[in-house]
N, C-alpha and C positions, 0 to 999 in steps of 0.2 A: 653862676647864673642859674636861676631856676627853668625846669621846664617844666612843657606842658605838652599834655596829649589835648587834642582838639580831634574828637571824630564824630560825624557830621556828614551823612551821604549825600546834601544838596553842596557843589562844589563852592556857588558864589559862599556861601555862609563859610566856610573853614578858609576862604582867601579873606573875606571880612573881617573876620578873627584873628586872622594872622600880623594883617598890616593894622589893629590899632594894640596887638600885643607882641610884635617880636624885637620893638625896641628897647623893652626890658628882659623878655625872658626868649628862651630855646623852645622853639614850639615843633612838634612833632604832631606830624596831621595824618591821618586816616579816614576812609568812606566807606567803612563798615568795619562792625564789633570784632568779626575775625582778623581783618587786617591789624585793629586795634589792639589786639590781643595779642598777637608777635610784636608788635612795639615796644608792649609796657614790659615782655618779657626779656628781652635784649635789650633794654635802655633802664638807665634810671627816671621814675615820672615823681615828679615831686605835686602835680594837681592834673589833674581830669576831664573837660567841659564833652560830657557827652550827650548824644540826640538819643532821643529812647525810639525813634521809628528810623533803624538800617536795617538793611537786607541784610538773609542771613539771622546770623548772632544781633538781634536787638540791643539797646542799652541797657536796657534792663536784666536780662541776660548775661551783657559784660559786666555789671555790677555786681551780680553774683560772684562772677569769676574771681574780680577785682577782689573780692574781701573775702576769699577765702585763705590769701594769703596777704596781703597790702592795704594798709588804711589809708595813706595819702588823703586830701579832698576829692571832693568829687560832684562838680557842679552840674546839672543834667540841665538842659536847653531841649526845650520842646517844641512844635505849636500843638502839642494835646496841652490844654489847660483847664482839662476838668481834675476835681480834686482827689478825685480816686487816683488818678496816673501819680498826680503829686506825693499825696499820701505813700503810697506803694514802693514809690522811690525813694524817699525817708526812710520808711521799713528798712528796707534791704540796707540801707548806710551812705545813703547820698548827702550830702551836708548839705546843699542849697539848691534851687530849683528856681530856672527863668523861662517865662511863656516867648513864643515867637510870636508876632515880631518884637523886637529887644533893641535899645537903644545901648550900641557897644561900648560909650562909658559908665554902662552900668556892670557892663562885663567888666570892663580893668577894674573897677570900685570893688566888683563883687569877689574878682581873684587877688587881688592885693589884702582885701580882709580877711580871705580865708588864709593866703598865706603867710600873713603876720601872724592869726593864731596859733598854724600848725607850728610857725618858726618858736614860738614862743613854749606851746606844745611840749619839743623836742631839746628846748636846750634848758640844763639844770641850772640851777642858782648857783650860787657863788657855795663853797665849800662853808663859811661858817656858817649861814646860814642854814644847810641840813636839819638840826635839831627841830628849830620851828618850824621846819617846812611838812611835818607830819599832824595829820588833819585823822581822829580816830574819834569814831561815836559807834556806838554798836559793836558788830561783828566786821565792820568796815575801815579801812585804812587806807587814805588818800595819801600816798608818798610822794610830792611834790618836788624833791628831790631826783626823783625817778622819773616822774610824770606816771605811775602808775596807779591803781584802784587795785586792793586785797580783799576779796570778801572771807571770810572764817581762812583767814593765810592763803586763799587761793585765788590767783590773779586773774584779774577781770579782764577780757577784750573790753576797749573801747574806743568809738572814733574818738578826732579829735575836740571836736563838737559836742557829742558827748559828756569827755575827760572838763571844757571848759564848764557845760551849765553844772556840774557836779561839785567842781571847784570853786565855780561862785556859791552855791547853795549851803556846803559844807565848810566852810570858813566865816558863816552867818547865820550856825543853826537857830531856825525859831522865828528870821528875821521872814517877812512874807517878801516876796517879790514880782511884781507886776510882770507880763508878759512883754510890756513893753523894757521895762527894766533889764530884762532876762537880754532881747535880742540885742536891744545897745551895748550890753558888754559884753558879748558873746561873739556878735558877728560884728560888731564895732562900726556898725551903722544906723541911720534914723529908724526909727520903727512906724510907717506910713500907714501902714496898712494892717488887718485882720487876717490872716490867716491861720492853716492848723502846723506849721512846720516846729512849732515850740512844743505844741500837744504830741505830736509824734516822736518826737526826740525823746521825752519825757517815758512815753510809755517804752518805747525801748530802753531808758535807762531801768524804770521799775521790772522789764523784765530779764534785767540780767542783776540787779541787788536785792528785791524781794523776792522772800520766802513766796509770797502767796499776790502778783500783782496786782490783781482784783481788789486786796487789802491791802493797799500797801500801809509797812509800819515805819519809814523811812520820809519817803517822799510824799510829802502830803499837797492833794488841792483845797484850796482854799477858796471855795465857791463866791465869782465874782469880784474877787481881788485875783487871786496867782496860787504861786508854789512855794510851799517851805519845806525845809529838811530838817528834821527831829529822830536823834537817839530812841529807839523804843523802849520802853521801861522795861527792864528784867523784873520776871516774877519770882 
């Protein structure tokens, strides 16, 4: 069974949370980042729903923590809903972002999708499969088999969110794909709404594969359509 940290200094919210998720998973609950933070370090946490305003250590703060050593997901639950907070949390390596107040079957929707991806993430193909599961354009190697990214042989941290829009993009270099394209296979849900969580993702990838992210020679926008992924011509 999977768990879950839930920390969340407003008590009704982590008892909410708890009763429409611990019929499937192990939920471990804390009411601030420090308490949270002895948690995830004496437990295994397989996903994350943190509040970015606790006393103390903020979520934001524990974020940092959290990916200096652990990628897990990491869903942030806020009521800040301007888009700098949002942004910011992306940055640092949050996979998803829900404003308060939150309709909690959008919670189990939102943690069941994240953790099919990572499930998915983490477990290799079947062994004959290896051979094709190597995805290489540039200085770049997607070993699918691993679930890793090589850039010039040296490997790349990436979330798992990340690892997925890289995966779709480089198994179809050239091919453009819409934003909304991107989220439905990504986070394997409807794409309703506009936001920058796809835009943020993206420039974090450019800034851990491009030489120079301002140029990027990889991941290209495609102004008013989307994103595609293109080999850069050696000169």
């Amino acid at each position: 069974m999977y768990t879950i940290l839930i920390a969340d200094d407003e008590t009704e919210i982590v008892e909410l949370l708890q009763l429409y998720l611990e019929k499937e998973y192990n939920i471990l609950e804390a009411h601030n980042g420090t308490q949270a933070l002895q948690l995830m370090q004496s437990n295994h946490i397989d996903l994350a729903i943190l509040d970015i305003m606790m006393p103390g250590m903020d979520g934001l703060q524990l974020l940092k923590r959290i990916r200096e050593t652990h990628f897990f997901p990491v869903l942030f639950l806020s009521a800040k809903s301007q888009y700098h907070d949002k942004i910011l949390g992306l940055e640092l390596g949050a996979d998803d972002y829900i404003a308060k107040p939150f309709n909690p079957l959008e919670i189990v929707a939102r943690v069941g999708a994240l953790l099919r991806r990572v499930n998915h993430f983490d477990a290799p193909p079947a062994e004959e499969k290896k051979q094709s599961e190597r995805i290489e354009l540039g200085s770049l190697v997607l070993d699918r088999s691993e679930c890793v990214l090589y850039r010039s042989g040296e490997k790349v941290s990436l979330t798992s969110t990340e690892y997925k829009i890289l995966e779709l993009l480089m198994e179809q270099p050239g091919r453009v794909f819409t934003r909304k394209k991107i989220y439905e296979a990504v986070w394997e849900d409807f794409y309703v709404y506009e936001d920058n969580s796809i835009m943020v993702h993206i420039s974090n990838i450019r800034d851990k594969i491009e030489r120079d992210s301002k140029k990027p020679e990889y991941l290209k926008t495609i102004r008013g359509l989307g994103y595609k992924f293109e080999a850069p011509v050696e000169n």
